[in-house]
Backbone of each chain as ProteinMPNN parsed JSONL, in Angstrom:
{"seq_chain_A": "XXXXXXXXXXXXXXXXXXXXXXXXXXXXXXXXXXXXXXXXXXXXXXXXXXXXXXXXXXXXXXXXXXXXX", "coords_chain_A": {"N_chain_A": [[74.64, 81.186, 117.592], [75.792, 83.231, 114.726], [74.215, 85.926, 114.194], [72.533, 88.03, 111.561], [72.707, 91.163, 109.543], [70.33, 91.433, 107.204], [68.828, 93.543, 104.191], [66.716, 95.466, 102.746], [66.964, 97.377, 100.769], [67.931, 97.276, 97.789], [66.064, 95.996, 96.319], [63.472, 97.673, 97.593], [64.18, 100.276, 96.502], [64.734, 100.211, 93.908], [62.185, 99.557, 93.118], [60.063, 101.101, 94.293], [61.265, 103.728, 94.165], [63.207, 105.56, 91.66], [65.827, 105.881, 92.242], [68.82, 106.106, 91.151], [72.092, 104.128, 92.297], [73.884, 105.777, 93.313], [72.791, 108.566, 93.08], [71.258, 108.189, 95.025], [73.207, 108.026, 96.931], [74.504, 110.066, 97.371], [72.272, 111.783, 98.604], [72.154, 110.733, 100.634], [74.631, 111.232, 101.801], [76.937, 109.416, 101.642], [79.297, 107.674, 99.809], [79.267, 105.946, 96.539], [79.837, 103.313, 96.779], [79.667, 102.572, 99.175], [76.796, 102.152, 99.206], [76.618, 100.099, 97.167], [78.053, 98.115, 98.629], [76.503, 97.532, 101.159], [74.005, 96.86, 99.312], [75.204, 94.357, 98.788], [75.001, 93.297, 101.146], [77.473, 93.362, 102.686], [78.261, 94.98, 104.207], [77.6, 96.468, 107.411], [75.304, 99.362, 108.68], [75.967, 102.268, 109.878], [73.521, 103.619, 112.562], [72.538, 106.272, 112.109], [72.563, 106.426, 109.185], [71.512, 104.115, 108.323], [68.811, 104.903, 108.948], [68.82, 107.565, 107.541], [68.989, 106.479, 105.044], [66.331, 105.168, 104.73], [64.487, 107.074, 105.32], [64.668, 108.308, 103.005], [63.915, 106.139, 100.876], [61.433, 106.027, 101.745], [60.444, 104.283, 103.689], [59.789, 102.028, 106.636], [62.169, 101.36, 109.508], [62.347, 99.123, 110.131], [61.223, 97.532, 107.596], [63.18, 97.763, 105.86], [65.338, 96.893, 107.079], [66.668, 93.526, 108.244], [66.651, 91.587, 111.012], [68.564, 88.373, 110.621], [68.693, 85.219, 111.275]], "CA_chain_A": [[74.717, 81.383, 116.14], [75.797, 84.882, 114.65], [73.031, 87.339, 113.507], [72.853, 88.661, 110.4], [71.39, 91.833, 108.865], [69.864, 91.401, 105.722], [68.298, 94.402, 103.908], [65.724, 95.063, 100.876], [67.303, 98.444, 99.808], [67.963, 97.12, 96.435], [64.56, 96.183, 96.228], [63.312, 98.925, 97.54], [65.284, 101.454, 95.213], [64.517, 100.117, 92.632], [60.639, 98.742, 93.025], [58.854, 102.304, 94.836], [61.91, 104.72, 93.348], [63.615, 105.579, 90.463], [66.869, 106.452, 92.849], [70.145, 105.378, 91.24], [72.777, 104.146, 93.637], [74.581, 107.322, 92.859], [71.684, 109.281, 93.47], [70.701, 107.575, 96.975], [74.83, 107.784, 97.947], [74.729, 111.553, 97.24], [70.895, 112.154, 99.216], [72.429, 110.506, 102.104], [75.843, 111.498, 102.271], [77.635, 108.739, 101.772], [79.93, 107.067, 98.681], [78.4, 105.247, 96.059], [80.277, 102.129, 96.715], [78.593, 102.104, 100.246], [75.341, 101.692, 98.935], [77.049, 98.58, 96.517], [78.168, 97.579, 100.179], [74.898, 97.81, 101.689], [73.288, 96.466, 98.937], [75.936, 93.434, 98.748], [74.863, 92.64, 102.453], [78.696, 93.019, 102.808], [78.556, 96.214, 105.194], [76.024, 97.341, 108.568], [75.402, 100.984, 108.207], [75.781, 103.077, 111.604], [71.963, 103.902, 112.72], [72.266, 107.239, 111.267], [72.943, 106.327, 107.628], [70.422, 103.299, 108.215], [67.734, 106.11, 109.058], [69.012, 108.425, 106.519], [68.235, 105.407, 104.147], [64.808, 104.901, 104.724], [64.049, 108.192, 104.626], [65.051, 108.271, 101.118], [63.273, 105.496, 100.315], [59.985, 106.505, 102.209], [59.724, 103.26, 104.573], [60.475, 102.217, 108.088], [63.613, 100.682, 109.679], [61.751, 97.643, 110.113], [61.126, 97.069, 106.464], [64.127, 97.951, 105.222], [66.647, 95.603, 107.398], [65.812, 92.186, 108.94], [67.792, 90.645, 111.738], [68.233, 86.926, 110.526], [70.141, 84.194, 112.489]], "C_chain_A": [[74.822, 82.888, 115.816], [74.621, 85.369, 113.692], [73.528, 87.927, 112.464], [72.096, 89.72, 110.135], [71.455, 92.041, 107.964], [69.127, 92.832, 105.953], [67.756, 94.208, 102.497], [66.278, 96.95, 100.684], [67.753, 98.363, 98.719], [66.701, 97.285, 96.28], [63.737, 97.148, 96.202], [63.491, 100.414, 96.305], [64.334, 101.393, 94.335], [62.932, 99.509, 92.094], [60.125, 100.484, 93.756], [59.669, 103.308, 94.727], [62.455, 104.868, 92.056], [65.116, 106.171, 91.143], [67.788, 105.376, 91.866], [71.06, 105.118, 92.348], [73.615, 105.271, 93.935], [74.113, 108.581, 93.655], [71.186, 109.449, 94.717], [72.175, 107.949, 97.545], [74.335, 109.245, 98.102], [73.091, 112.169, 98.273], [70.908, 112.113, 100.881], [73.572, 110.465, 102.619], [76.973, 110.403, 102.314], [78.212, 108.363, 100.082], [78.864, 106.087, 98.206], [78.787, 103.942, 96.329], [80.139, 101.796, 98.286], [77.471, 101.495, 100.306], [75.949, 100.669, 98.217], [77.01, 97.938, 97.53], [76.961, 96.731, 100.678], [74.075, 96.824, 101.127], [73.828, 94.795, 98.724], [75.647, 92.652, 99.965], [76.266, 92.748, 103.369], [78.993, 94.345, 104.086], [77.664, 96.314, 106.229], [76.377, 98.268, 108.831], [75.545, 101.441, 109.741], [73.749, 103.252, 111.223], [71.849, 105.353, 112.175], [72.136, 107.041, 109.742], [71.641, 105.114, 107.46], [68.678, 104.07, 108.403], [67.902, 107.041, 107.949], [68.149, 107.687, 105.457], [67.127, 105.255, 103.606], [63.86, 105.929, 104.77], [64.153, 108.822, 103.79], [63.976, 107.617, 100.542], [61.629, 105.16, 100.963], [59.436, 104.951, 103.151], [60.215, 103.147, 106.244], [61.551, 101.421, 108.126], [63.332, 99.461, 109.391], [61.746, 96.877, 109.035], [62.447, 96.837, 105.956], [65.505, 96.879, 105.71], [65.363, 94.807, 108.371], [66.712, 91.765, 109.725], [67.682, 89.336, 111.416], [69.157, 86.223, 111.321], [70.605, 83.016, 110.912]], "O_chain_A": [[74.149, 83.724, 116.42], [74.381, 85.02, 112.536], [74.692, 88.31, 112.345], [70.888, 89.609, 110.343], [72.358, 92.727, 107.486], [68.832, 93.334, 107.038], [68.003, 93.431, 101.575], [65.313, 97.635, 100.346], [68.15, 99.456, 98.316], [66.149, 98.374, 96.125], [63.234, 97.583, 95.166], [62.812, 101.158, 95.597], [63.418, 102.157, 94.032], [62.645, 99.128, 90.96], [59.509, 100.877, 92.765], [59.089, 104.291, 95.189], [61.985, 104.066, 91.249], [65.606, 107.05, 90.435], [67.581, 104.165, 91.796], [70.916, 105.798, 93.365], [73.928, 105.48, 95.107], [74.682, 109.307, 94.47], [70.807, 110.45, 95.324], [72.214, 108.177, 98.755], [73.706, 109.491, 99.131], [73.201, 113.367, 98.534], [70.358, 112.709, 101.807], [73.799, 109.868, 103.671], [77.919, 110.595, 103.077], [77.522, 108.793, 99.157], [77.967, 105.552, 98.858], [77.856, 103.184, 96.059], [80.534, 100.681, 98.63], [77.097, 100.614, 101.08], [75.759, 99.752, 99.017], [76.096, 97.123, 97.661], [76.672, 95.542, 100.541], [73.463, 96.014, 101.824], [72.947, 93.962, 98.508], [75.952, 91.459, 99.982], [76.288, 92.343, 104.531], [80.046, 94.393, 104.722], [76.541, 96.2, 105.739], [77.53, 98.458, 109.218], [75.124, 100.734, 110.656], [73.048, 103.094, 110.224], [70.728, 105.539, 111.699], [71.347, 107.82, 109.206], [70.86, 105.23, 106.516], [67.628, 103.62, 107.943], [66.843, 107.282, 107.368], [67.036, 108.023, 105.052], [66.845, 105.2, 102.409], [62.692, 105.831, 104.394], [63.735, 109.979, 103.745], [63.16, 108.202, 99.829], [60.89, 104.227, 100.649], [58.254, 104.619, 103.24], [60.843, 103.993, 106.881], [61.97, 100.819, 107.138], [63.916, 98.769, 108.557], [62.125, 95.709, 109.119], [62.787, 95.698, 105.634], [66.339, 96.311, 105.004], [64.247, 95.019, 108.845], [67.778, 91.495, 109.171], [66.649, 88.842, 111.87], [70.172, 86.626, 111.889], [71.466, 82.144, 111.026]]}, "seq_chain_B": "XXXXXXXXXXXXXXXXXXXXXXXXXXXXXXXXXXXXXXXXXXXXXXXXXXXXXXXXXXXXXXXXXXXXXXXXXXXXXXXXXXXXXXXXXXXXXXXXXXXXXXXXXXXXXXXXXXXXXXXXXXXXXXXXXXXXXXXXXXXXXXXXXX", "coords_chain_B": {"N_chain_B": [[84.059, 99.469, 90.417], [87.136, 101.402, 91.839], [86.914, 102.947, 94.865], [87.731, 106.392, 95.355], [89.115, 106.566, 97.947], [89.932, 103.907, 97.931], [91.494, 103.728, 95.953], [94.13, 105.695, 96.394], [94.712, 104.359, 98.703], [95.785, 102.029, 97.424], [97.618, 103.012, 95.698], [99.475, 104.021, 97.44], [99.959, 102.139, 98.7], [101.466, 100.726, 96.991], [103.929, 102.592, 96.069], [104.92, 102.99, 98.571], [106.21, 100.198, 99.019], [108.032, 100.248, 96.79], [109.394, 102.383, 97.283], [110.486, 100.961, 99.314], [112.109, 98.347, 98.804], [114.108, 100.107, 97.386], [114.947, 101.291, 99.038], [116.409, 99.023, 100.985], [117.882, 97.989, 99.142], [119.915, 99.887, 98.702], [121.048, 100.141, 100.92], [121.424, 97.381, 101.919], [123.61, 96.634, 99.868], [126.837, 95.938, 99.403], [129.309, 97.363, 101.654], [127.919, 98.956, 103.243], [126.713, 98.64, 105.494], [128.876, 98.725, 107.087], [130.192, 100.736, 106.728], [128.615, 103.108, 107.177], [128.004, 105.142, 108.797], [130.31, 106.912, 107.797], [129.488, 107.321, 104.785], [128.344, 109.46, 103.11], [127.05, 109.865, 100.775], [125.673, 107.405, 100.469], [123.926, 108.091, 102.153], [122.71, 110.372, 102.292], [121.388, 109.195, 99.586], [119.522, 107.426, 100.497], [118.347, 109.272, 102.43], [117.223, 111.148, 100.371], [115.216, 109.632, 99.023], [113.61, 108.744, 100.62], [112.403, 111.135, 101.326], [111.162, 111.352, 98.629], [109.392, 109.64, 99.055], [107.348, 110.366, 101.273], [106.823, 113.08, 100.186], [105.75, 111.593, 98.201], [103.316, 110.953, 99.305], [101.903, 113.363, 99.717], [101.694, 114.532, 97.31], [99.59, 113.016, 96.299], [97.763, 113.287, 98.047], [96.995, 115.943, 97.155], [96.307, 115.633, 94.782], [94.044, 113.724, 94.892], [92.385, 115.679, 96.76], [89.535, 116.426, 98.153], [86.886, 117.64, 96.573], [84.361, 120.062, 95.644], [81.299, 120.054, 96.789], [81.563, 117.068, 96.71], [81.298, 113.448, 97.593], [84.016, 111.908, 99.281], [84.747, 110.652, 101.16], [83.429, 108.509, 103.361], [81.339, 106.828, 106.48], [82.178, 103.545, 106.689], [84.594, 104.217, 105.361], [85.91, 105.131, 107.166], [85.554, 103.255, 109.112], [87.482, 101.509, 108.121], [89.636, 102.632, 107.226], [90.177, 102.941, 110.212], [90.325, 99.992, 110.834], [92.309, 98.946, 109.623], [94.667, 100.903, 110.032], [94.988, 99.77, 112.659], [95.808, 97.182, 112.523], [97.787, 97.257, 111.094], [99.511, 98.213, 112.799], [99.946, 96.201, 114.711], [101.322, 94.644, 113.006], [103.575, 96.031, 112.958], [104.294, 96.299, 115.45], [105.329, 93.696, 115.985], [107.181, 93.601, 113.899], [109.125, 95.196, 114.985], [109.648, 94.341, 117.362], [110.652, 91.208, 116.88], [112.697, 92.007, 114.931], [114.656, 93.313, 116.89], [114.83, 91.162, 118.562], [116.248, 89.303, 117.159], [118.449, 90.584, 116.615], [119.918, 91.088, 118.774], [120.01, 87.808, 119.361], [121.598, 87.559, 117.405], [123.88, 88.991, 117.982], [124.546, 88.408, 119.878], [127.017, 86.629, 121.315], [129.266, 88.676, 120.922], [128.652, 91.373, 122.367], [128.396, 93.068, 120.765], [126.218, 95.268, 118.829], [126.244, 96.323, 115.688], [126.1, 100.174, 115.185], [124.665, 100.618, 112.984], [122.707, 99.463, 112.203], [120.444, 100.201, 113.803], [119.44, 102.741, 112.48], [119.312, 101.106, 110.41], [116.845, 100.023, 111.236], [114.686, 102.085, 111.855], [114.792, 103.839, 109.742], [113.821, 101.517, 108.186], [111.326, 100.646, 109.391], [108.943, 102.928, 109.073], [108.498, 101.976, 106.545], [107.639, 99.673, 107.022], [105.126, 100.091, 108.531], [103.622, 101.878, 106.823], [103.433, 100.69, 104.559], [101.874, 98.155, 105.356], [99.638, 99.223, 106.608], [98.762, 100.487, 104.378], [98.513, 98.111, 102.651], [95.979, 96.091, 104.592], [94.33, 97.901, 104.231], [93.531, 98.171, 101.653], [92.807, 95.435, 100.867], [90.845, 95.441, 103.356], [89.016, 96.626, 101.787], [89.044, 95.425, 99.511], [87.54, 93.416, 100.737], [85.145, 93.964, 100.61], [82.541, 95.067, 102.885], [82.67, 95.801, 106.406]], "CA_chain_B": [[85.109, 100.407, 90.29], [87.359, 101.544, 93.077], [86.562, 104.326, 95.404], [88.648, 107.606, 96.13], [89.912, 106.138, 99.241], [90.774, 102.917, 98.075], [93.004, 104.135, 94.392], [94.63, 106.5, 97.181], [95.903, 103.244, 99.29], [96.466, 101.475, 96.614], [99.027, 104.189, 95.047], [100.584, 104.701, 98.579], [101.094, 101.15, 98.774], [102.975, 100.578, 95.879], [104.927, 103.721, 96.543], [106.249, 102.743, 99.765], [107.066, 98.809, 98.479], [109.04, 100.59, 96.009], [110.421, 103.308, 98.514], [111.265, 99.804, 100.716], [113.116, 97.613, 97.659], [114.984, 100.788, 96.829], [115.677, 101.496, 100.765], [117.312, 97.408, 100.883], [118.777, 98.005, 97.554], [121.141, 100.811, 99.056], [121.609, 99.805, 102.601], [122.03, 96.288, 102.181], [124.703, 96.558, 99.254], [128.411, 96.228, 99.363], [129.609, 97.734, 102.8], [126.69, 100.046, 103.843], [126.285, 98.753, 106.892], [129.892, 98.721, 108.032], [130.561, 102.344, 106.815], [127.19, 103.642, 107.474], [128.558, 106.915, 109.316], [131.304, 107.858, 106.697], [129.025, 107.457, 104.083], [127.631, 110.38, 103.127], [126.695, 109.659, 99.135], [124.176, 106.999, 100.321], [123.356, 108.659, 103.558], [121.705, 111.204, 100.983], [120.312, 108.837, 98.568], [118.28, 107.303, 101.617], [117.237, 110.467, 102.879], [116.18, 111.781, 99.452], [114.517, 108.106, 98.783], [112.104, 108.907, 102.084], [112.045, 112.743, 101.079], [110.379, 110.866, 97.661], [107.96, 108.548, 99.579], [106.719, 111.379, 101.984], [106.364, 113.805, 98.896], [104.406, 111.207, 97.091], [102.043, 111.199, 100.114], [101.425, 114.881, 100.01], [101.169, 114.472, 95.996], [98.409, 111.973, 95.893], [96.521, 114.067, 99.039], [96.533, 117.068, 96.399], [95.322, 115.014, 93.388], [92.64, 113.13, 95.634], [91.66, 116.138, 97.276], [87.654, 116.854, 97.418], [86.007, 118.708, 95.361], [83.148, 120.899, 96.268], [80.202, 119.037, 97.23], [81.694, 115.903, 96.471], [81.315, 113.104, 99.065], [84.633, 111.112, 98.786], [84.602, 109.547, 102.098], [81.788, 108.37, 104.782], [81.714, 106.195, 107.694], [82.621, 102.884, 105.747], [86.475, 104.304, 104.745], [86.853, 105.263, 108.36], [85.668, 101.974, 109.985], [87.825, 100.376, 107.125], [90.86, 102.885, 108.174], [90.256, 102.52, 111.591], [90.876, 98.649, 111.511], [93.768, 98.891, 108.873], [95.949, 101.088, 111.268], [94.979, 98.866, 113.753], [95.785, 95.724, 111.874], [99.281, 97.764, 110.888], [100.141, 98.882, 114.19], [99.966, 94.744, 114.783], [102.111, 94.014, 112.43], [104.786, 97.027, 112.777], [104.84, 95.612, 116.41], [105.777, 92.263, 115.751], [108.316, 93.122, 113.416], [110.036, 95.602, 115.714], [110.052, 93.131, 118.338], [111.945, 90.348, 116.048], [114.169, 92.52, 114.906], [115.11, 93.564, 118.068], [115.222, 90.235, 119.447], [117.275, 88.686, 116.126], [119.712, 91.653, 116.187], [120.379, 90.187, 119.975], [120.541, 86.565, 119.179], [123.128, 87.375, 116.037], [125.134, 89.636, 118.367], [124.967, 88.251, 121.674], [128.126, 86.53, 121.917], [130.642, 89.877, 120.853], [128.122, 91.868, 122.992], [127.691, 94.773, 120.736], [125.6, 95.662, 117.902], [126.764, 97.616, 114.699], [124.85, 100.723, 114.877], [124.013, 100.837, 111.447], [121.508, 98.509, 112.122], [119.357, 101.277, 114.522], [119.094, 103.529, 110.99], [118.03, 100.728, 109.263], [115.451, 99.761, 111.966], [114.051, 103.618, 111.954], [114.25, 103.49, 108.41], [112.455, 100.057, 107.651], [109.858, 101.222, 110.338], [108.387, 103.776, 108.317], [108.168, 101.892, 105.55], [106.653, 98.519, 106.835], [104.138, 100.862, 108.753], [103.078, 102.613, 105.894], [102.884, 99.171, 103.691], [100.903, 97.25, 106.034], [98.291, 100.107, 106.727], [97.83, 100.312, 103.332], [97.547, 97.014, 102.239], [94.946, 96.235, 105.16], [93.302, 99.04, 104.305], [93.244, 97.538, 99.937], [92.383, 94.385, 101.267], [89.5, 95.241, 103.602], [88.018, 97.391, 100.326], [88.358, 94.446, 98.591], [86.037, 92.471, 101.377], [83.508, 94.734, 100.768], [82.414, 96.371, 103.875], [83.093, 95.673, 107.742]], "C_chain_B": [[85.909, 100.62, 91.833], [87.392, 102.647, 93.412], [88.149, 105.231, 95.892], [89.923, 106.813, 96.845], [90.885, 105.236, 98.434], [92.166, 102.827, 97.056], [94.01, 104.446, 95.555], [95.706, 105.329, 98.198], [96.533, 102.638, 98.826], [97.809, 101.726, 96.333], [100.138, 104.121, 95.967], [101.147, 103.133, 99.084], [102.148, 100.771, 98.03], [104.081, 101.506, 95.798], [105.579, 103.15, 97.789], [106.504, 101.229, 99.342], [108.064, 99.404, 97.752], [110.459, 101.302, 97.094], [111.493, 102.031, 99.102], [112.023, 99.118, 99.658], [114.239, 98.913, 97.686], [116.275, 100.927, 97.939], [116.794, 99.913, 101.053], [118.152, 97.275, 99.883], [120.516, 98.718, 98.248], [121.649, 100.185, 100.223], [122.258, 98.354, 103.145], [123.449, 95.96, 100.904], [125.985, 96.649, 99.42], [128.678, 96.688, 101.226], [128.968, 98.533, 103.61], [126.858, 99.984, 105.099], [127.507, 98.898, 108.025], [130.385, 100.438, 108.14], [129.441, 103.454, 106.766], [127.508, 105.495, 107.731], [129.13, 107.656, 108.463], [130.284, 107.88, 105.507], [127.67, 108.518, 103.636], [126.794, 110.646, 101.855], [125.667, 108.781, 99.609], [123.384, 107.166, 101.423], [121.711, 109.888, 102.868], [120.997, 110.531, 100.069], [119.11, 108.175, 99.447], [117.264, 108.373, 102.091], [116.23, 111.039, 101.82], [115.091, 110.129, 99.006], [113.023, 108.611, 100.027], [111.551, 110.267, 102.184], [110.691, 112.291, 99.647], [108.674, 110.42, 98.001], [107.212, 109.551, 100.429], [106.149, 112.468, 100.991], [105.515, 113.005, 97.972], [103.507, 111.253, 97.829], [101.209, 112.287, 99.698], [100.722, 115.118, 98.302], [99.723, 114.371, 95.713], [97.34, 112.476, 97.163], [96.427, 115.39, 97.916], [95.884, 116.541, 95.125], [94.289, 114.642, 93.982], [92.109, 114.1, 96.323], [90.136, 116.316, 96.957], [87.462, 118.168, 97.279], [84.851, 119.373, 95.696], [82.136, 120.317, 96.503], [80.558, 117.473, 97.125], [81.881, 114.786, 97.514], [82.627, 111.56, 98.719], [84.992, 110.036, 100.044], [83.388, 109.537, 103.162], [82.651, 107.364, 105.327], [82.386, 104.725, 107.494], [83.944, 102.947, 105.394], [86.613, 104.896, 106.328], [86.848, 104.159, 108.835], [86.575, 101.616, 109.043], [89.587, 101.036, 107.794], [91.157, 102.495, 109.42], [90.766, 100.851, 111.84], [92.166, 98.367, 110.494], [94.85, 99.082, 110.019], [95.616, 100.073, 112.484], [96.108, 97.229, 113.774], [97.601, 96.173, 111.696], [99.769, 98.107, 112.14], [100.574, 97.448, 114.333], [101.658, 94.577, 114.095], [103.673, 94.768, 112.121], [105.73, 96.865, 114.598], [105.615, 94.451, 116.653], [107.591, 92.528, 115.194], [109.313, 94.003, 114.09], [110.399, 94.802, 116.843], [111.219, 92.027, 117.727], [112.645, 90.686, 115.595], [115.053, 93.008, 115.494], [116.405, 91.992, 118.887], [116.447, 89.205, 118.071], [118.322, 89.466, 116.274], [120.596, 91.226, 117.826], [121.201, 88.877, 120.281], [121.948, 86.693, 118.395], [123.804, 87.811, 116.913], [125.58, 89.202, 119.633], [126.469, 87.83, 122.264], [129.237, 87.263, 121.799], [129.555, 90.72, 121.711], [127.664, 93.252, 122.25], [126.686, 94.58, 119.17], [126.091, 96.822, 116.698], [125.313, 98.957, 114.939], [124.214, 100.951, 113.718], [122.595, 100.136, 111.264], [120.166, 99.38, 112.543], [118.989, 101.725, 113.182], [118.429, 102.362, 110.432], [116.9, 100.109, 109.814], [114.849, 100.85, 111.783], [113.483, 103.618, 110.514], [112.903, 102.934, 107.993], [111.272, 100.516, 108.281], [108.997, 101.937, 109.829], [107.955, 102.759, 107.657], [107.29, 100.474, 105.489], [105.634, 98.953, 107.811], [103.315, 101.267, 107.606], [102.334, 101.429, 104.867], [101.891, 98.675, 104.186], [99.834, 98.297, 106.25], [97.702, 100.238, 105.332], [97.248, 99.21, 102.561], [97.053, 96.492, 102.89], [94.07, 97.059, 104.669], [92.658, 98.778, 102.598], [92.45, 95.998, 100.518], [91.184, 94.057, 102.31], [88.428, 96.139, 102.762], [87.666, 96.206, 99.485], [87.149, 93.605, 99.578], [85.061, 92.696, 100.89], [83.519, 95.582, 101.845], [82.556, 95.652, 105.494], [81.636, 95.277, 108.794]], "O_chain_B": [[85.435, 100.12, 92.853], [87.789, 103.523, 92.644], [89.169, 104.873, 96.481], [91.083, 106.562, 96.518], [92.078, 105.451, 98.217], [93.257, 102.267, 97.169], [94.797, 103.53, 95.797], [96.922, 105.38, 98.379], [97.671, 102.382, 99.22], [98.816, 101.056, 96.56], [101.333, 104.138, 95.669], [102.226, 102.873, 99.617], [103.331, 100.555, 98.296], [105.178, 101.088, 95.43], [106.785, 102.906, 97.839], [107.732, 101.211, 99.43], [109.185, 99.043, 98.11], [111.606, 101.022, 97.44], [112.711, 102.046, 99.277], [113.122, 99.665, 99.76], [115.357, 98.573, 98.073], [117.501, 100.822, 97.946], [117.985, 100.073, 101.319], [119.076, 96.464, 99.833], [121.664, 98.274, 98.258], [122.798, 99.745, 100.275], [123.032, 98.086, 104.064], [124.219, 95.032, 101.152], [126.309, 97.814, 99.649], [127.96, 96.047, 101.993], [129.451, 98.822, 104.705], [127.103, 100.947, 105.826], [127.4, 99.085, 109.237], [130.758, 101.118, 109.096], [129.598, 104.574, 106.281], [127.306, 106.539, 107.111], [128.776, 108.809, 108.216], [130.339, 109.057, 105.15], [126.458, 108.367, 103.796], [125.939, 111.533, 101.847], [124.549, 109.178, 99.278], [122.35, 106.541, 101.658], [120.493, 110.02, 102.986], [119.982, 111.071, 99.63], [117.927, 108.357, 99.159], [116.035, 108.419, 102.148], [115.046, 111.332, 101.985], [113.946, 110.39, 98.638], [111.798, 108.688, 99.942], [110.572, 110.599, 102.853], [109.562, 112.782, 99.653], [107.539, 110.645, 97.581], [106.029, 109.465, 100.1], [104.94, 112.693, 101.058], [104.74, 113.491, 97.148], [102.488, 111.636, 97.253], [100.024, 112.181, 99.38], [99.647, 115.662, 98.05], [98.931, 115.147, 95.179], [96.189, 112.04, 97.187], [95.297, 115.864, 98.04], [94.959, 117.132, 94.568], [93.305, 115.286, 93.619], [91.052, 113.679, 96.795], [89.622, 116.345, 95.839], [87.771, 119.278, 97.712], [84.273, 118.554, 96.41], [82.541, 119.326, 95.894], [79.699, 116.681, 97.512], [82.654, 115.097, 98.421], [82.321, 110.517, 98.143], [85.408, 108.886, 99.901], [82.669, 110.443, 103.582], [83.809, 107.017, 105.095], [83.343, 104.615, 108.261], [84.54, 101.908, 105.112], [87.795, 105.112, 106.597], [87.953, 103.703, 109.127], [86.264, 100.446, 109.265], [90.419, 100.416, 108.456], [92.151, 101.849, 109.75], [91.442, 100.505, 112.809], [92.949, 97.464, 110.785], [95.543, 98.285, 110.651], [96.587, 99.8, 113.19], [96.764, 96.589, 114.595], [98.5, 95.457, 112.136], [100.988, 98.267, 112.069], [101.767, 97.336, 114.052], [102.755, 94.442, 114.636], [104.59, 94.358, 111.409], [106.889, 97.09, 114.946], [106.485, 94.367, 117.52], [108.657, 92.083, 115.62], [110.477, 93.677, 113.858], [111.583, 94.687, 117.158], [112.406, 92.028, 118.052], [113.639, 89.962, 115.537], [116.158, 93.23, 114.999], [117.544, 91.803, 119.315], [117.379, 88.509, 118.473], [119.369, 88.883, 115.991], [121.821, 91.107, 117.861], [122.244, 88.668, 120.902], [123.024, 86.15, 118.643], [124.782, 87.07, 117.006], [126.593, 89.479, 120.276], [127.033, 88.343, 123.231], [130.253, 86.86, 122.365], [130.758, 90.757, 121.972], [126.967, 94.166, 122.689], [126.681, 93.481, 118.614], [126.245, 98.02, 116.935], [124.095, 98.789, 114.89], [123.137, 101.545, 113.664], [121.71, 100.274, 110.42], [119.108, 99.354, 111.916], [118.125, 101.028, 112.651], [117.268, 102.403, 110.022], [116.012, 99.669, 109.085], [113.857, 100.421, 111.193], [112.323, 103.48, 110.127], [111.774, 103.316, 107.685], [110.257, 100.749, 107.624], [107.885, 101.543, 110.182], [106.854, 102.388, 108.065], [106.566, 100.093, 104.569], [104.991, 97.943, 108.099], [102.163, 100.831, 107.596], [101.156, 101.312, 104.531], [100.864, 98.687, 103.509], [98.802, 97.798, 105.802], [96.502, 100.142, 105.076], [96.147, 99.134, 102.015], [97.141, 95.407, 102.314], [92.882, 96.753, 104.767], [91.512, 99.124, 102.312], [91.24, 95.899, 100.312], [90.6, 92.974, 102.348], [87.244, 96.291, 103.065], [86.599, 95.935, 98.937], [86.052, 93.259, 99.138], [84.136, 91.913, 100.676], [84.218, 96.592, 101.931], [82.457, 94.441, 105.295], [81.775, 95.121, 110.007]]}, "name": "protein", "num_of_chains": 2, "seq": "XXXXXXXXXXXXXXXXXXXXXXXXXXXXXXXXXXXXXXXXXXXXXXXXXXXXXXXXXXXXXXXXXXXXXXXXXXXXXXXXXXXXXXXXXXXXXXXXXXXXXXXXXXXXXXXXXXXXXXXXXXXXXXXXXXXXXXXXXXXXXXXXXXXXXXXXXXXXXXXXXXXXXXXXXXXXXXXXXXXXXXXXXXXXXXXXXXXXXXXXXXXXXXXXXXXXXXX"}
């Protein structure tokens, strides 16, 4: 069965920041319509940008994505 | 909304579809292909036609250029390039192959081939390269992300 990775960086964001997606694209170097991506489930970030991420949003990798099947 | 990148393929696709109608417009009309050589009136409107489509490239890289801090591409528009040209290389293979192998079948039994046909293989090549990379490249923006 293929693996999926889900993520709570909407959640996140927007529950323990006040980051726009704008705001978070530009913090971590990337386009804002990455983070839509991202937040769409529709993209998996390289491990840099997935680290960048979460050190934005002050949690660990762990939290932030989930491997689901 | 759509990003940088993707206006940018967009534009350059519809530019070269056009470029390519205009390019079939001339080449396949009236006797083109028999007087290909002597013809030096649409020998020039071809060339300036692909002088057009190459100059709109360079255009739409000076309007889209970035802007001082501005982050107009990340890793996301390369994986997305990266499997476009891929996806276009595919499909620029194929059709040089069948037109190869059709320009064979039609001619096989007089044994030769007009050359007019080479030009408009070289030609077309460009232009269903350029098409297909970009609309792969509109079409995995619209997916979403990779």
């Amino acid at each position: 069965m293929a693996e999926k990775l889900k993520n709570q960086i909407r959640q996140i964001r927007r529950g323990q920041t006040n980051l726009t997606q704008a705001q978070l694209a530009e913090r971590v170097g990337c386009t804002r319509q990455t983070i839509v991506a991202l937040e769409q489930e529709r993209y998996n970030p390289s491990l840099i940008l997935a680290m960048k991420i979460a050190r934005e949003l002050h949690v660990t990798l762990e939290k932030l994505f989930i491997l689901s099947e | 909304m759509m990003s940088k990148q993707m206006k940018q393929a967009f534009i350059r696709m519809i530019l070269w579809s056009l470029v390519f109608v205009f390019f079939l417009a001339i080449f396949l009309s009236g006797d083109t292909l028999a007087t290909w050589g002597d013809n030096t009136r649409k020998t020039i409107m071809v060339a300036a036609l692909f002088l057009a489509g190459f100059g709109g490239d360079i255009v739409l890289n000076i309007v889209y250029r970035k802007k001082k801090g501005e982050i107009t591409k990340d890793e996301r528009d390369d994986s997305i390039e990266k499997r476009a040209v891929s996806a276009g290389f595919i499909v620029t293979l194929v059709y040089v192959f069948l037109f190869a192998i059709t320009l064979y079948t039609k001619n096989e039994t007089s044994g030769f081939v007009p050359v007019a046909w080479l030009w408009f293989l070289a030609y077309s090549l460009i232009c269903v390269a350029n098409i297909s990379v970009t609309a792969f490249s509109v079409f995995f923006y619209r997916k979403g992300g990779l």
